[in-house]
C-alpha positions, 0 to 999 in steps of 0.5 A: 467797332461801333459807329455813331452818326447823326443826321446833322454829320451824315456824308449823305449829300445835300439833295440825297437827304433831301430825297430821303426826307421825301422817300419816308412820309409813307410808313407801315407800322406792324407791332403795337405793343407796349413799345410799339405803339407809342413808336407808331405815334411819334411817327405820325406826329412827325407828319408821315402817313402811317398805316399801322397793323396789330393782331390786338383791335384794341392796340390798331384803335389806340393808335388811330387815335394817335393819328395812325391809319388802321389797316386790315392786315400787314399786307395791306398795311405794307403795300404802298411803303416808302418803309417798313418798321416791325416791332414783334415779339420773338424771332419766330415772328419776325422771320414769319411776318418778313416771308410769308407777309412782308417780301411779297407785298411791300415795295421794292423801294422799300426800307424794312427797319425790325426793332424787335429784340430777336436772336442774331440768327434770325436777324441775320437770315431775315436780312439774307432773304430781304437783300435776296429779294431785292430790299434794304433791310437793318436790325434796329433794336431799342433801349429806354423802354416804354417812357422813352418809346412813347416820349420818342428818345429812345436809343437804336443799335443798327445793324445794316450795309453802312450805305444805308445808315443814313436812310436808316437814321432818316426813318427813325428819327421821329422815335430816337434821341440816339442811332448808332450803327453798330455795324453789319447785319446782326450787329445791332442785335448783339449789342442789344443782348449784350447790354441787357446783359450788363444792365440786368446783372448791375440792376441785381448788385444794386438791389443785392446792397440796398438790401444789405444796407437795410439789413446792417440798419442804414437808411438806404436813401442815404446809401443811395447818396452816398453810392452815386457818389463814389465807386458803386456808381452806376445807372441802375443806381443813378437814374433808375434807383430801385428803391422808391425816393432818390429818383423820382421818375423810376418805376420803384415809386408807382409799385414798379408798374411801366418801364421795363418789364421783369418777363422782357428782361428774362428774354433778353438774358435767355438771348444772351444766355443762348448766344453765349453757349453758341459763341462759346463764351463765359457769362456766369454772372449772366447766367447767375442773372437768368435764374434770379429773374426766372425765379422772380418770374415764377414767383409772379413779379413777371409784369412788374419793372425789372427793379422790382427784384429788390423786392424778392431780394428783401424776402417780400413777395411781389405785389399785385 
């Protein structure tokens, strides 16, 4: 069962917490992206010494701007850490990254956080080879997308020992409005998979019914009205409605550009979709999801917002 902590109702003593304030001023930030960056930022507006790398000289030169230090390579980068925070594309990288780049140069004392969304395995074996060497590690993956990473409120799903949640929560509280462990290694993973499988596949009924509701001649701003009032209710439709007007600050009203991207959406369902089959569990409606987003990627909607299906679903084809 998931676990919620915050930093005010952590058993941590008193002068452990204090310790831990102390342990992470110095912070290597390895993965600038989209979601990484504005992560790497808010650290260092919290005052921590924060040496960032990226393969992108363009990402390592906006981060210097938000008051990130530039270093040469994730070497370098980790050499000095109080702790590690990884935001990297796939499973394959973070499993490289972690042993050919990160267990030899960091610390020992050193935290390592992966906030990538990666597949359960390799979080958990890239969990293995850190406590074989000698490191605290956790799976921290992330929900909110780029508005939240770079406003620092974003949700994490921890997966690590419970002794080190707190020093966890400690690191990445400059990024997060929310931390819950959700319980040992992996963990943090599977829930993320698992709510971005509950999250594509209601992002597809609402658009599917907006869509409808056009079609049969409702105004559907007034569905939208009335459906966030009754049992159709829901955050897809409440807080990031897909058709521009009733939510304002929702990607549907600057043509679907930020937030949440359709190619990032497709991953995480193809995770779900590979856990599943692996687990032996039944997603038909993940299933369904997958391929509808699949053919939205390859219809070109791959860099616009998730949202932005309700366009193929209206028979429009996306726009650049």
């Amino acid at each position: 069962m998931a676990t919620r902590t915050s930093s005010s109702t952590s058993s941590a003593s008193p002068s452990r917490a204090s310790d831990q304030e102390v342990s992470m001023t110095r912070v290597a930030f390895i993965g600038l992206g989209n979601m990484g960056g504005g992560m790497a930022a808010n650290q260092a507006k919290a005052g921590r010494e924060v040496m960032a790398f990226d393969l992108s000289a363009a990402a390592l030169d906006k981060a210097a701007g938000a008051g990130c230090g530039k270093a040469a390579s994730v070497a370098e980068a980790v050499k000095s850490a109080d702790a590690v925070i990884t935001m990297l594309p796939a499973g394959p990288h973070v499993r490289s990254v972690y042993a050919e780049q990160i267990l030899p140069n960091a610390p020992k004392s050193a935290l390592l956080v992966d906030c990538s969304t990666i597949d359960v395995e390799s979080a958990r074996a890239v969990a293995s080879q850190a406590k074989a060497a000698g490191f605290r590690f956790a799976d921290a993956p992330v929900s909110g997308g780029t508005a939240a990473a770079d406003a620092g409120t974003l949700a994490f799903m921890v997966g690590c020992d419970e002794a080190d949640f707190a020093a966890v929560e400690e690191v990445i509280k400059p990024m997060s409005r929310a931390t819950i462990r959700a319980g040992d290694h992996g963990a943090g993973q599977a829930a993320k998979i698992c709510n971005n499988m509950v999250l594509g596949i209601s992002m597809i009924g609402v658009c599917e019914a907006l869509a409808l509701a056009e079609k049969l001649g409702l105004d559907p701003v007034k569905f939208h009205e009335i459906s966030s009032q009754s049992s159709g209710q829901c955050w897809s439709l409440t807080s990031y409605c897909p058709w521009p007007g009733p939510v304002p600050t929702a990607p549907s009203n600057r043509n679907y550009e930020g937030g949440f991207a359709t190619g990032m959406m497709l991953k995480d369902l193809k995770l779900a979709q590979e856990a599943a089959a692996k687990a032996g569990a039944a997603t038909p409606l993940g299933a369904t999801a997958e391929g509808l987003y699949a053919l939205f990627d390859r219809l070109g909607g791959g860099g616009k917002d998730f949202s932005a299906i309700l366009e193929m679903l209206r028979g429009n084809t996306p726009q650049a």
